[in-house]
C-alpha positions as CSV (number, residue, x, y, z in Angstrom):
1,X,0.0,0.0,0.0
2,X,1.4,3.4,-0.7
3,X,0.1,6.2,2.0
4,X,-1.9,9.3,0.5
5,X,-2.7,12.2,2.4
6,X,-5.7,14.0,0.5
7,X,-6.9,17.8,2.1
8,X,-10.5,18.1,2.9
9,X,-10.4,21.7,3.6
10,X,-8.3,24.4,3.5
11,X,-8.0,25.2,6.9
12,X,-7.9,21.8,8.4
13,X,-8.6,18.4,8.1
14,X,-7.2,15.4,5.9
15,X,-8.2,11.6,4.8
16,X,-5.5,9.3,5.1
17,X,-5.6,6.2,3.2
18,X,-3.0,3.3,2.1
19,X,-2.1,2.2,5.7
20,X,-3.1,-0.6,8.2
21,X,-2.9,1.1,11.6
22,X,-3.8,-2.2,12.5
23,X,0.0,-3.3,12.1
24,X,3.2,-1.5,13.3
25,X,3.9,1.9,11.8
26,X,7.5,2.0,10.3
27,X,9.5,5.2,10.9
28,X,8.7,6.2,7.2
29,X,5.4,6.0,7.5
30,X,5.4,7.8,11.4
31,X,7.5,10.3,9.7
32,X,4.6,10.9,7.1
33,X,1.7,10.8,9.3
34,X,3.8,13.4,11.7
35,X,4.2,15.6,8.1
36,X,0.3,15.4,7.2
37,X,-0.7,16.4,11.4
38,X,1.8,19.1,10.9
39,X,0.4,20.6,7.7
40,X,-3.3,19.9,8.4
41,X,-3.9,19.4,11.8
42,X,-6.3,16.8,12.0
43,X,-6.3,13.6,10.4
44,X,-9.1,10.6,9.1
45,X,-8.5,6.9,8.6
46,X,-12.0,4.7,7.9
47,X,-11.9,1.4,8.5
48,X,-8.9,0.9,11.3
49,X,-10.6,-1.6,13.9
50,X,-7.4,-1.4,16.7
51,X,-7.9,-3.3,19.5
52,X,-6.9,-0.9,22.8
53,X,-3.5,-2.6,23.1
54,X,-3.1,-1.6,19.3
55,X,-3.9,1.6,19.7
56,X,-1.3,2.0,22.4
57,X,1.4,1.0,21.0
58,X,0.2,3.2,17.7
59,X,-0.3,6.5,20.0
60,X,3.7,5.2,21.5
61,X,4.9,5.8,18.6
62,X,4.5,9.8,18.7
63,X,5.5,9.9,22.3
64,X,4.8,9.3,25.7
65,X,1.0,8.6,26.8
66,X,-0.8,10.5,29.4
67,X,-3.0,8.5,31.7
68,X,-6.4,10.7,32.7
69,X,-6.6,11.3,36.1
70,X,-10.6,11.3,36.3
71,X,-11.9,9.4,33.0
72,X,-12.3,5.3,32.9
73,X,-9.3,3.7,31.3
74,X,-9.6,0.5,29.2
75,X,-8.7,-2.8,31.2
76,X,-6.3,-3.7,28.1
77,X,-4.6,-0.7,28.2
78,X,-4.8,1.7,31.4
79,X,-3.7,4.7,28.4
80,X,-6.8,4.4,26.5
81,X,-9.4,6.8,27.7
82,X,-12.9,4.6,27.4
83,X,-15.6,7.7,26.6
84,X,-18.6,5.2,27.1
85,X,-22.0,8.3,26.7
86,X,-25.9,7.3,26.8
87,X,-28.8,9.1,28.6
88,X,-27.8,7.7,31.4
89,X,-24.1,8.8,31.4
90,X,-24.8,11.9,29.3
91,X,-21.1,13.3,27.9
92,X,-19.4,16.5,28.7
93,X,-17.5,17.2,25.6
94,X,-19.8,18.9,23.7
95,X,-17.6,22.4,24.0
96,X,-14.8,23.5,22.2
97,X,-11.6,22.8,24.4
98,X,-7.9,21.0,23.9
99,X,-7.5,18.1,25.4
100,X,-5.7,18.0,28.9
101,X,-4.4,21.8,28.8
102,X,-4.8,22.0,32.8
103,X,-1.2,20.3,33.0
104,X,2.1,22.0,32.5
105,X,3.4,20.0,29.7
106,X,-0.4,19.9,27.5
107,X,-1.0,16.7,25.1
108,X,1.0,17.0,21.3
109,X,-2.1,15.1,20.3
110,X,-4.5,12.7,20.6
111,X,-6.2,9.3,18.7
112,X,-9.7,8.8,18.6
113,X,-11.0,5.7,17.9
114,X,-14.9,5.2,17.4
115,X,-15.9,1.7,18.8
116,X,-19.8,1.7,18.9
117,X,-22.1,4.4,17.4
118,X,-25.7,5.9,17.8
119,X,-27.6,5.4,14.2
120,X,-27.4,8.5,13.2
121,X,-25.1,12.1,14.7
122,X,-22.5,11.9,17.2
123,X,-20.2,13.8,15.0
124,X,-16.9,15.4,15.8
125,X,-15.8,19.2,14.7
126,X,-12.0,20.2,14.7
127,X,-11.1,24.2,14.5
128,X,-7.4,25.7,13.3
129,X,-6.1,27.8,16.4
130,X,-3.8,29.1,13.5
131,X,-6.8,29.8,11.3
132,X,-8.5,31.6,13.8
133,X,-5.6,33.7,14.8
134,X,-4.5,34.7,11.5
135,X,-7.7,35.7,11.1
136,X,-7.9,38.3,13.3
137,X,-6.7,42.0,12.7
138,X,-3.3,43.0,13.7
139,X,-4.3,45.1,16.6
140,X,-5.9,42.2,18.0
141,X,-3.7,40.3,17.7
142,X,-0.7,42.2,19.1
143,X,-3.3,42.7,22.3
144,X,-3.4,39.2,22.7
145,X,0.2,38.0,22.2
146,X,1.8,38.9,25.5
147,X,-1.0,37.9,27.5
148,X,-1.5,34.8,29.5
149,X,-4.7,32.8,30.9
150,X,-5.3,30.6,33.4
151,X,-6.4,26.3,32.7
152,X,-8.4,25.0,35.2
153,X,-9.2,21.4,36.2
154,X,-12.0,22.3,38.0
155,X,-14.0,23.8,35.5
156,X,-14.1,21.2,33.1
157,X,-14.3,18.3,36.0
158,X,-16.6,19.9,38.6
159,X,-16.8,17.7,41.2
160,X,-20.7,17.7,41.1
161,X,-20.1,15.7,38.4
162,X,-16.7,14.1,39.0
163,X,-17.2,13.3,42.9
164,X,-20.8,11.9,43.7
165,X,-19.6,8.9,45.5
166,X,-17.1,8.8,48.0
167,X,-14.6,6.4,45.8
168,X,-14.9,9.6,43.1
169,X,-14.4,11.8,45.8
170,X,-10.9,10.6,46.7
171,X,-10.0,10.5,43.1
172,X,-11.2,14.0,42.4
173,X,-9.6,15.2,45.4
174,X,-6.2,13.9,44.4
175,X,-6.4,15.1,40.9
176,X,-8.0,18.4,42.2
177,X,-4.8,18.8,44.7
178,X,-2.4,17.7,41.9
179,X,-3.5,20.2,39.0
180,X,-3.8,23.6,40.3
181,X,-4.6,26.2,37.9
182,X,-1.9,27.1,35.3
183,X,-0.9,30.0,33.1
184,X,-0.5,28.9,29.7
185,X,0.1,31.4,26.5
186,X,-2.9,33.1,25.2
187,X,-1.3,32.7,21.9
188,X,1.1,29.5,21.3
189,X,4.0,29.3,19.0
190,X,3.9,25.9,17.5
191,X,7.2,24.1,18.0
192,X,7.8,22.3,15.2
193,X,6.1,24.9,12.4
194,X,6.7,27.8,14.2
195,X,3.3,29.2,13.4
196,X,1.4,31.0,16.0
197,X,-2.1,29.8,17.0
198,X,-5.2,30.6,19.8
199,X,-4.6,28.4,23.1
200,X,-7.4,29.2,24.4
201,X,-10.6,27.4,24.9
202,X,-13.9,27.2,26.9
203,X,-13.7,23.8,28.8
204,X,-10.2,24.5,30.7
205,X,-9.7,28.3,30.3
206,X,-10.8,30.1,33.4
207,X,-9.4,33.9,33.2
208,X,-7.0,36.2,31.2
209,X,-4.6,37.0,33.8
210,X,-3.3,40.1,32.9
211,X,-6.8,41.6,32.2
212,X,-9.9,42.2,34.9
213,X,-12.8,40.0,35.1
214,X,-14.6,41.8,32.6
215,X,-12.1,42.3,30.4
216,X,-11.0,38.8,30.7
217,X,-14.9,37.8,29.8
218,X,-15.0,39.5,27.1
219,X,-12.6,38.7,25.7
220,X,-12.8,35.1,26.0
221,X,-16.2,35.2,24.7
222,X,-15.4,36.7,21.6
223,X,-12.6,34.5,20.7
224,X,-14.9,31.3,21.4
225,X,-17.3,32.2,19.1
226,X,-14.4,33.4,16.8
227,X,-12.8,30.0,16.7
228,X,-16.0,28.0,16.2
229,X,-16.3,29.7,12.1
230,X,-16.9,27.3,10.1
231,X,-14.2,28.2,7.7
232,X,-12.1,27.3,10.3
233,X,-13.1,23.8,11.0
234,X,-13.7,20.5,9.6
235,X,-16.2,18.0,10.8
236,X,-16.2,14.6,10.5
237,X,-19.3,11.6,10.6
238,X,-17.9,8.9,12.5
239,X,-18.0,4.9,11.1
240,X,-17.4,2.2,13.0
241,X,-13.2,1.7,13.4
242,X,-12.8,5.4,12.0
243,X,-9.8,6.6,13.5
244,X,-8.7,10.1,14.2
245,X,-5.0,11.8,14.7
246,X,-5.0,15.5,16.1
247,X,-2.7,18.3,16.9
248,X,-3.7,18.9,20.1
249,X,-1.5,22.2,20.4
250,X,-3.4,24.5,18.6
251,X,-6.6,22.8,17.5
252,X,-9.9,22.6,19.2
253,X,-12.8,20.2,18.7
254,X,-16.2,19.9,19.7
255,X,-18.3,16.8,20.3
256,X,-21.6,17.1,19.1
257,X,-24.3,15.7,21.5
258,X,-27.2,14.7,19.3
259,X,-27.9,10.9,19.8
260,X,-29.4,10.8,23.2
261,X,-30.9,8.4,24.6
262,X,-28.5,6.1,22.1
263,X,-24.9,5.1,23.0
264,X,-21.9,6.3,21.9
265,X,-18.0,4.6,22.8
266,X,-15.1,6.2,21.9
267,X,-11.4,5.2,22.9
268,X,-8.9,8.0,23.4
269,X,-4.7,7.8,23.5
270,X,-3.2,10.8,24.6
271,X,0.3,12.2,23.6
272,X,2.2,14.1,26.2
273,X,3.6,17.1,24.7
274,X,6.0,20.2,26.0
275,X,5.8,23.5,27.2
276,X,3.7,26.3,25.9
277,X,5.5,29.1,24.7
């Protein structure tokens, strides 16, 4: 098989085909996927039914894997993230955020895997933190490049939600105690492109810390809506075993919740990454 990368916007998003992520990646072939994430952000493979073990040692070979401190894990693999949504277990990712930004060193990226789907919706939007900022006017932007804002755990895992029984309650404790709020760049330089994107987002990102509390609002709000443009994202209808590859450093994506009372199961390997800058 020969590997083809093929652009399905130009802002984001790409369909991969001519590899078996069931089998080992070869350095070439990591080298090419790494190319294709860098250029488009987010990437597609159909068909790619990994088992959770596989899909570990695939997510290995970008980096090292972050292990959620609040989500279920997969029995197979404690690195795969088991999103497992109904009516009953309704999901909390239907926001635009980055994955894990609450941590010093955020995710590179991220593999999603979709392992049982409702009959219809359940879809997946991506947005281009580059796209977005480029798209603003230079004023703006210069405004917003020195600035920093605050990621909090908390917000996106409130303990309402996260601690209702007192086994949670220890384990949102801990992670509570361990991931204190953290200044990140408002603006991100990409380390490997050198491009600069938006890194900020409304599941994790609590305050603009150099601004007041309205300012900081404000502002927020008008780059949340700014990001979500379509001409800045790419969405994608999930099949069984579809597979997706993201840039976690300066993409968003949003999980639409349209499928209740049906289930939905997803399986998630996270990539540590490095510091924002």
């Amino acid at each position: 098989m020969t590997l083809h990368i093929q652009a399905l916007g130009p802002a984001i998003g790409a369909l991969v085909t001519g590899i078996d992520l069931t089998q080992p990646v070869s350095d070439a072939q990591r080298d090419a996927l790494l190319a294709g994430l860098l250029q488009h952000h987010v990437l597609f493979f159909e068909n790619q039914p990994v088992t959770p073990v596989q899909q570990r040692d695939l997510a290995r070979r970008f980096g090292e894997l972050h292990i959620h401190p609040v989500y279920p894990t997969h029995p197979d693999a404690v690195e795969i993230i088991v999103l497992d949504t109904d009516d009953n277990n309704p999901p909390d990712n239907d926001n635009w955020h980055t994955d894990v930004t609450f941590i010093d060193k955020p995710p590179m990226g991220a593999l999603l895997s979709a392992r049982h789907l409702p009959p219809s919706g359940g879809d997946t939007l991506w947005a281009s933190g580059i796209a977005a900022y480029e798209a603003l006017s230079e004023p703006l932007r210069k405004l917003l490049d020195p600035l920093h804002a605050e990621h909090s755990f908390v917000q996106s895992f409130p303990a309402w939600r996260y601690a209702r029984t007192p086994e949670e309650r220890k384990v949102w404790e801990s992670a509570a105690a361990k991931y204190p709020d953290i200044p990140h760049p408002v603006v991100r330089t990409h380390p490997v492109s050198g491009k600069r994107g938006l890194f900020v987002n409304e599941g994790f990102t609590s305050r603009i810390v150099e601004l007041d509390k309205k300012e900081s609002d404000a502002i927020l709000a008008f780059l949340r809506v700014h990001i979500a443009k379509p001409e800045f994202t790419v969405r994608w209808r999930w099949k069984q075993y579809d597979l997706a590859f993201w840039d976690n450093r300066l993409t968003q994506h949003y999980a639409t919740v349209d499928y209740l009372p049906h289930r939905r199961v997803m399986h998630r390997a996270t990539v540590l990454g490095d510091v924002p800058y």
